[in-house]
C-alpha positions as CSV (number, residue, x, y, z in Angstrom):
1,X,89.5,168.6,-218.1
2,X,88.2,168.1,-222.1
3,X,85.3,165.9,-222.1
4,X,82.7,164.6,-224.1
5,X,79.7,163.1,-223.2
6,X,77.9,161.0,-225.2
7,X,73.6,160.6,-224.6
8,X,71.2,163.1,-223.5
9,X,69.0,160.9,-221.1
10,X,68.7,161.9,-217.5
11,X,72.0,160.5,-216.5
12,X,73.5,162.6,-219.4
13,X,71.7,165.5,-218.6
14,X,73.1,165.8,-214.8
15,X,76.9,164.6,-216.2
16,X,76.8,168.0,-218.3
17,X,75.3,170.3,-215.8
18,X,77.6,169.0,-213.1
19,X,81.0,168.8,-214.7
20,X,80.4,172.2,-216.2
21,X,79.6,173.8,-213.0
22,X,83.0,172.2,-211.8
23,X,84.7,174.1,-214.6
24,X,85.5,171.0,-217.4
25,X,85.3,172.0,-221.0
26,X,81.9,169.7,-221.3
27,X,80.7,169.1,-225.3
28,X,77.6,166.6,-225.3
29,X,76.2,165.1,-228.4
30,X,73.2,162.4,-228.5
31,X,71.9,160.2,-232.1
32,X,69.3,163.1,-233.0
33,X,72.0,165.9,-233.3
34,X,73.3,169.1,-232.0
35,X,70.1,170.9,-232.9
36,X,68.3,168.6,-230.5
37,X,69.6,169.5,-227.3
38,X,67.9,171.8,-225.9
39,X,69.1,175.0,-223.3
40,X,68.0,172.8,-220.0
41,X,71.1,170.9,-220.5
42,X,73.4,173.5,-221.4
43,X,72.5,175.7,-219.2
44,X,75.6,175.0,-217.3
45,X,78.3,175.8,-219.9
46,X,77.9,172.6,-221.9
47,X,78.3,172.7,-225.9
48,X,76.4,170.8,-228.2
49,X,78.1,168.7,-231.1
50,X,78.3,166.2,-233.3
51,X,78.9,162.7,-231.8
52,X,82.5,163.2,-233.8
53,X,83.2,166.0,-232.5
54,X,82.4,165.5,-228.8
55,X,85.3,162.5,-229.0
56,X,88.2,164.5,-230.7
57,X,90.4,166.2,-228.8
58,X,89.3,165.6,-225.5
59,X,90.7,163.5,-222.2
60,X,87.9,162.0,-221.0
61,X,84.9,160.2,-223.0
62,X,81.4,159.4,-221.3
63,X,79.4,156.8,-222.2
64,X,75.7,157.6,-221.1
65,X,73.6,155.7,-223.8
66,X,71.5,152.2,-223.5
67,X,73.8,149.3,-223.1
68,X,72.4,147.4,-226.2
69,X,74.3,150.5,-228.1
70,X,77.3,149.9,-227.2
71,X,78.4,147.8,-230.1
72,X,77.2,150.7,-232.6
73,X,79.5,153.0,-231.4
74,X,82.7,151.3,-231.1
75,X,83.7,152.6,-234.9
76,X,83.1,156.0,-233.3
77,X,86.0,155.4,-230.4
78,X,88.3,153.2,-232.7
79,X,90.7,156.5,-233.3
80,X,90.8,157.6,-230.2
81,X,94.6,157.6,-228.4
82,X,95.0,155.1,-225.7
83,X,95.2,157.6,-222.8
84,X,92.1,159.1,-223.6
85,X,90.0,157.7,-220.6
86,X,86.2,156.3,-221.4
87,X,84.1,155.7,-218.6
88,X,81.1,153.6,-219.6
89,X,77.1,154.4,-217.2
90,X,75.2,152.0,-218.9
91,X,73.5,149.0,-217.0
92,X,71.9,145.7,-218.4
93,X,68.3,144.9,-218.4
94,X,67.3,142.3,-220.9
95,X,63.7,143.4,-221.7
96,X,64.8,146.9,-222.7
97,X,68.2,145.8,-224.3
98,X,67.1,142.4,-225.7
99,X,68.8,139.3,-224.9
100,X,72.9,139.2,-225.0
101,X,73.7,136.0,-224.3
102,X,77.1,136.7,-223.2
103,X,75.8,138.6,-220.4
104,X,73.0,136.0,-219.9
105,X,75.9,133.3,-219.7
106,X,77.5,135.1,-216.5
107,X,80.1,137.8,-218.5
108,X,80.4,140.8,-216.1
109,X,78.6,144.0,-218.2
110,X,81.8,146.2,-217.5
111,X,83.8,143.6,-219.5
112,X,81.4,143.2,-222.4
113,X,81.4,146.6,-222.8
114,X,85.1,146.7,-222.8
115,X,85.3,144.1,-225.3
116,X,82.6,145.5,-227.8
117,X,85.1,148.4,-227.5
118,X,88.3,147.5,-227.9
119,X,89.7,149.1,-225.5
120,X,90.2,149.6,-222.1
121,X,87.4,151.3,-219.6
122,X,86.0,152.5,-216.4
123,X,82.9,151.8,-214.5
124,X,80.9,154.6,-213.0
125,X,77.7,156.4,-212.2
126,X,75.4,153.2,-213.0
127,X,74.8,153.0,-209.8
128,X,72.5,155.9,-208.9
129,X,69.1,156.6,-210.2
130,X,68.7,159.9,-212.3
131,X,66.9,161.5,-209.2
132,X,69.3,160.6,-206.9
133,X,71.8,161.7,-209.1
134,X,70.2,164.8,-210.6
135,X,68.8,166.0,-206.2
136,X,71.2,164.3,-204.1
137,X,74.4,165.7,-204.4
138,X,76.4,167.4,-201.7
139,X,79.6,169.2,-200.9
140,X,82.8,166.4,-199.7
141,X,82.9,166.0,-196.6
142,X,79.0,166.4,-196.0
143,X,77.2,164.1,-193.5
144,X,75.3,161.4,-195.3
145,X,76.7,162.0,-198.8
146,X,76.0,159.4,-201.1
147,X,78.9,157.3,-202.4
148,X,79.2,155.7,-205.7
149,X,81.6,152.8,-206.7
150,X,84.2,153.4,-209.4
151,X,86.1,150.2,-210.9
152,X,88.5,150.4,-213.6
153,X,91.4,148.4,-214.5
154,X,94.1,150.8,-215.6
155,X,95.2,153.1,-212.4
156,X,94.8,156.3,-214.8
157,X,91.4,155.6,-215.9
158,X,90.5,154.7,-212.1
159,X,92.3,158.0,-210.7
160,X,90.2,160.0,-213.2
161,X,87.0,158.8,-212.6
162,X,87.0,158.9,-208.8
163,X,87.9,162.7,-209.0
164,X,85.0,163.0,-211.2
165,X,82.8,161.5,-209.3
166,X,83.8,163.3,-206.6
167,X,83.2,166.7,-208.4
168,X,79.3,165.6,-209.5
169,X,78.6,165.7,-205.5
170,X,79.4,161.6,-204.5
171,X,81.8,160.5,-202.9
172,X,83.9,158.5,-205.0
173,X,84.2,154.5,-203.6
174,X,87.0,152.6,-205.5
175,X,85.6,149.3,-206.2
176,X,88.3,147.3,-207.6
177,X,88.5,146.2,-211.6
178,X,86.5,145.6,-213.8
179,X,86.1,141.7,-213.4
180,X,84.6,142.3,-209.5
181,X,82.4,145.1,-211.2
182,X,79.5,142.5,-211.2
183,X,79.4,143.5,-207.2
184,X,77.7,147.3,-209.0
185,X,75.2,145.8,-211.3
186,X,71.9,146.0,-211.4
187,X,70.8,143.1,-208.4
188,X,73.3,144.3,-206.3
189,X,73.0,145.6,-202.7
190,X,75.1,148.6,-204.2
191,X,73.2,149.2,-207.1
192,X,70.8,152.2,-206.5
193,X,70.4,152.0,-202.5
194,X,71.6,155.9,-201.9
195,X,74.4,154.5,-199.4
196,X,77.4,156.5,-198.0
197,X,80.8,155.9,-198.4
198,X,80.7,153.9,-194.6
199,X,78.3,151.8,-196.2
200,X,79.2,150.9,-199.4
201,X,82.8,148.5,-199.2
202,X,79.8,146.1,-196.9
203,X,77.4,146.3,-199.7
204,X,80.0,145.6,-202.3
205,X,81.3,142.4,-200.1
206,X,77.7,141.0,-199.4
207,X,77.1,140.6,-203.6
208,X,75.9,137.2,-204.4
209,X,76.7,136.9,-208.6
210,X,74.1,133.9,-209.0
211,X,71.3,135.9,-207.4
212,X,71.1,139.7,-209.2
213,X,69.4,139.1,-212.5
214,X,66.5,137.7,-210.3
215,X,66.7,140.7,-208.3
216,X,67.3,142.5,-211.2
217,X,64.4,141.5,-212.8
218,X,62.1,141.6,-209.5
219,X,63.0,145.0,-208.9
220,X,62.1,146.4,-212.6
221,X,59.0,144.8,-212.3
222,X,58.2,146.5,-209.0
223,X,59.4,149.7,-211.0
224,X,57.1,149.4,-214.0
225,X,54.1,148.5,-211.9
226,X,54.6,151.9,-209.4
227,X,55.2,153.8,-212.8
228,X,52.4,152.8,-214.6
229,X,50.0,153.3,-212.0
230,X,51.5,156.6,-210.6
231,X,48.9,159.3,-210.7
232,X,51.6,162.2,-208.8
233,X,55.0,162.4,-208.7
234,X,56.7,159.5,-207.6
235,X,58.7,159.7,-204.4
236,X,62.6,160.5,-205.1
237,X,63.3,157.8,-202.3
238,X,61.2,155.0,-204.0
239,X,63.5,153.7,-206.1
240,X,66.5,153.2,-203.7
241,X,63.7,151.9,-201.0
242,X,62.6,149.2,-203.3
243,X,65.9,148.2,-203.9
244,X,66.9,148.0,-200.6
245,X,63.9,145.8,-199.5
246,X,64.8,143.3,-202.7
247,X,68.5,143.7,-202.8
248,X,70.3,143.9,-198.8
């Protein structure tokens, strides 16, 4: 497949070395320019571009920037056809992305992001952290492999993105659309807990709406605290620990 990606964060990062190692024709482009992506993330086969270029002519679009950016790329997709699949990473967290009070007022993230959009999109990948993500993938059919849950609305744009999560080393969980895509969010027992596919459709049931952005919020904390005071390394299993112990 032809696909772009757009960020260069960690998430980003792992999206270009992955699909490239699967064989997809992977450009990547982030705000600062081609000139500032360096080899680590090519290193795979990726390309660097411009953000316009990384859209045209390709069948898949990822969305791996800060949720509060949403809205400033939207111009950016407005040409693109309406098969072209986008599949949006990005998670909510009000201190880094400021207040949206649509969010804050109960609208599921998935369908915000849609919305600033114009278009339809799919859900996927926000649900790992960038160690996880970048350590723990395996070979399908591997004992203990991680799952991720995928929700979309359109069966295209769901089909697509399960197959490639599936081929960044996850096994692919189909959660539904993108109205039950709250169950993923930050808060959520599936959100960041490393569980496998046995695991995951009981985590995605046991999701309480009215109680993540307290757990949301509980959890960052915990995170900012343990970062701050880190003098090593952190522990790769930290993260989804933590959100175990706050979340299930």
């Amino acid at each position: 497949m032809k696909i772009g990606i757009l960020g260069t964060g960690n998430i980003g990062k792992t999206l270009v070395h992955r699909l490239s190692e699967k064989g997809h024709d992977v450009k990547v482009a982030n705000s600062r320019g081609p000139a500032s992506i360096g080899p680590d993330i090519l290193s795979s086969g990726g390309r660097a571009v411009t953000a316009e270029e990384a859209v045209l002519d390709v069948d898949v679009v990822i969305l791996s920037i800060p949720f509060n950016k949403i809205p400033d790329i939207a111009p950016l997709l407005a040409g693109l056809p309406d098969e072209t699949v986008v599949i949006d990473t990005s998670n909510y967290y009000p201190s880094r992305d400021n207040r949206i009070e649509a969010v804050e007022a109960g609208q599921v993230e998935s369908l915000w992001v849609a919305e600033q959009l114009g278009r339809p999109i799919a859900k996927a990948w926000n649900a790992i952290g960038a160690g996880p993500f970048a350590n723990k993938g395996k070979p399908a059919g591997t004992p203990g492999r991680i799952a991720l849950p995928v929700a979309a609305d359109r069966d295209e744009d769901r089909r697509v993105a399960l197959a490639l999560v599936e081929d960044t080393g996850l096994d692919a969980f189909d959660a539904g659309s993108l109205a039950d895509s709250w169950r993923q969010q930050p808060g959520a027992p599936a959100y960041c807990t490393d569980l496998t596919r046995d695991e995951m459709g009981p985590a995605l049931a046991a999701a309480e709406k009215a109680r993540l952005p307290k757990r949301r919020d509980l959890a960052g904390a915990a995170w900012m605290e343990r970062l701050e005071g880190a003098t090593t390394e952190l522990d790769p299993d930290y993260l989804p620990r933590l959100n175990r112990a706050l979340y299930m």
